[in-house]
C-alpha positions as CSV (number, residue, x, y, z in Angstrom):
1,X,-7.6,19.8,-19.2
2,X,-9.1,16.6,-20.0
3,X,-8.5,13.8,-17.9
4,X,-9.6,10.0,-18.3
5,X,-9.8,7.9,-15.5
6,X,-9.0,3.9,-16.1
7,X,-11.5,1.3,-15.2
8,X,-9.4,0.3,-12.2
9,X,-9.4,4.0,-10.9
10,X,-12.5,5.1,-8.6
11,X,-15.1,7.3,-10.4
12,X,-15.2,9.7,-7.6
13,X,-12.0,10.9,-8.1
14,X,-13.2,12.9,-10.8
15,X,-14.4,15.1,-8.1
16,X,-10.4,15.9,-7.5
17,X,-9.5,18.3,-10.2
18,X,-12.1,21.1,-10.1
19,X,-15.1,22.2,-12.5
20,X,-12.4,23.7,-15.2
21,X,-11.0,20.6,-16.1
22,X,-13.0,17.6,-17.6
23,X,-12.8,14.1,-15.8
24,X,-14.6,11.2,-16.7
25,X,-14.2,7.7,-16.7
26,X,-13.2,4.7,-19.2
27,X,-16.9,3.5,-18.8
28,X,-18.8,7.0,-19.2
29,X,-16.5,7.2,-22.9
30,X,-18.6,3.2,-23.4
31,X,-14.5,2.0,-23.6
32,X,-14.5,-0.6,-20.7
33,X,-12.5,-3.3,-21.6
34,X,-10.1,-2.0,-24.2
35,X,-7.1,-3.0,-23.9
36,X,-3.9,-0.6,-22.7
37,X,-3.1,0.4,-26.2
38,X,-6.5,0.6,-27.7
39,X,-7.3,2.4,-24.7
40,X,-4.4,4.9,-25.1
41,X,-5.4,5.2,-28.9
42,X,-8.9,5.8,-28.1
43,X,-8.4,8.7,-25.6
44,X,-5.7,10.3,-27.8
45,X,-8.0,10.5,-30.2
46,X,-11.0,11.9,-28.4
47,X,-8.6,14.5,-27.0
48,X,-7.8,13.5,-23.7
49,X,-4.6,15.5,-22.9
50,X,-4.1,12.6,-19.6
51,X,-5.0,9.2,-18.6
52,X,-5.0,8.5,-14.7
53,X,-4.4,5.0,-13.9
54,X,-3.0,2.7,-10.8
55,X,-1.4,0.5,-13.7
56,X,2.8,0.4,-13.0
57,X,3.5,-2.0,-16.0
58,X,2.0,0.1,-18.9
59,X,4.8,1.8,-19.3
60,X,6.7,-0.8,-20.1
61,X,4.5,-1.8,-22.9
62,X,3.6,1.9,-24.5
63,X,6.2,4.5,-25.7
64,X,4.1,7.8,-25.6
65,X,6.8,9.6,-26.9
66,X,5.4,11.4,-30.0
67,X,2.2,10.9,-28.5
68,X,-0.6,13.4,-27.6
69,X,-1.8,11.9,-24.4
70,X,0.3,11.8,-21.0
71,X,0.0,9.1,-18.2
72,X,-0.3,9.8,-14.6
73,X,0.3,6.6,-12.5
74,X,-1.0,6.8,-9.0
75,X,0.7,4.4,-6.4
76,X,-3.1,3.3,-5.2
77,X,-6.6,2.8,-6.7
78,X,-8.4,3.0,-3.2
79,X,-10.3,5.8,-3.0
80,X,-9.7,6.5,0.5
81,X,-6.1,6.6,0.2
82,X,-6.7,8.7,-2.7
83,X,-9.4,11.2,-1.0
84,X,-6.4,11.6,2.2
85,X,-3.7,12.3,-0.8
86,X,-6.4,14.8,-3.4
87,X,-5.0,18.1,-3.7
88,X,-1.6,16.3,-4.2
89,X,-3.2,13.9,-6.7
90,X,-4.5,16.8,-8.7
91,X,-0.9,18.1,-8.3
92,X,0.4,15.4,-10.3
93,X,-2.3,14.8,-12.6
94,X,-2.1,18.7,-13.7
95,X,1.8,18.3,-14.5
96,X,1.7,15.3,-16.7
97,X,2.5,16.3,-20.1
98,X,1.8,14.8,-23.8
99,X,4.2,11.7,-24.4
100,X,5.4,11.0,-20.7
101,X,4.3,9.2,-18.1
102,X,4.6,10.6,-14.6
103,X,4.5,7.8,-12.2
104,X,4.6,7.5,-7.9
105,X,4.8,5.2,-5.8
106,X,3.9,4.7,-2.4
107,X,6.9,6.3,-0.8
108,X,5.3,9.8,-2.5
109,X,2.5,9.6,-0.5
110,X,4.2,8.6,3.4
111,X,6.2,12.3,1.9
112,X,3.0,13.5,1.8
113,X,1.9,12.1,5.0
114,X,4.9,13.6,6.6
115,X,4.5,16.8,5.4
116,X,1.3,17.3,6.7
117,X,2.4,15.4,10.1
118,X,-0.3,12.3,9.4
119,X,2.2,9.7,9.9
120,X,2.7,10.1,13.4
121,X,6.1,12.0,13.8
122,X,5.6,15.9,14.1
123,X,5.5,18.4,10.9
């Protein structure tokens, strides 16, 4: 899979999704301060089958349906929320399919934290 990782998103996060999928960043691609659509436009072309961003209102600016590129929005753009939350991260980022954007919010990841019994109350 290739993935594309918005300007507000932390370039270590590439490191989530493994060596068999390709992550990089708005910057590497030399596409910093495109605009959303541009930006959507730009990836789609270059193949990117998902852009990760912390960006809730794109959605209600771009229809990807039709579109070859999916949208993960993550709830945070810290990176050490986002290095406590990884493997479910990569989860999400994995399942997003062309034309649909998958988006969490904060309440996802106190789930997670209660899964794994990091919020305090037992597992």
């Amino acid at each position: 899979m290739r993935i594309l990782l918005d300007e507000c998103m932390p370039i270590a996060a590439r490191r989530f999704f493994g060596s068999e999928h390709e992550a990089v960043t708005v910057e590497y691609m030399g596409w910093k301060g495109k605009r959303n659509g541009a930006l959507l436009a730009a990836a789609e072309a270059a193949g990117f089958d998902v852009l990760v961003t912390s960006d809730a209102n794109m959605y209600r600016d771009h229809d990807l349906t039709g579109r070859n590129i999916g949208v993960a929005v993550l709830p945070s753009n810290k990176l050490k929320t986002l290095k406590e939350h990884a493997g479910r991260v990569a989860e999400l980022v994995l399942a997003a399919n062309r034309g649909q954007y998958l988006i969490r919010d904060l309440a996802w990841l106190a789930a997670d934290d209660k899964r794994k019994g990091t919020d305090g109350s037992p597992p």
